[in-house]
C-alpha positions as MATLAB code, in Angstrom:
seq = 'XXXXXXXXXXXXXXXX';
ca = [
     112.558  105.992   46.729;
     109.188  107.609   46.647;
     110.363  111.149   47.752;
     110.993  112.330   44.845;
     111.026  115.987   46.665;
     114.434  114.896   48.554;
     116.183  114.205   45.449;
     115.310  117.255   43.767;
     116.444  118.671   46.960;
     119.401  117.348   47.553;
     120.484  117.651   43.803;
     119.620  120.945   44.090;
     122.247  121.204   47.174;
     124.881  119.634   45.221;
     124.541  121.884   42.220;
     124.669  124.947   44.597;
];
């Protein structure tokens, strides 16, 4: 996975 932006994101979503 080169998007690293998306994980960020979507860890981001989970922490939330």
């Amino acid at each position: 996975l080169k998007n690293k932006k998306t994980i960020m994101y979507l860890f981001q979503n989970i922490l939330v």
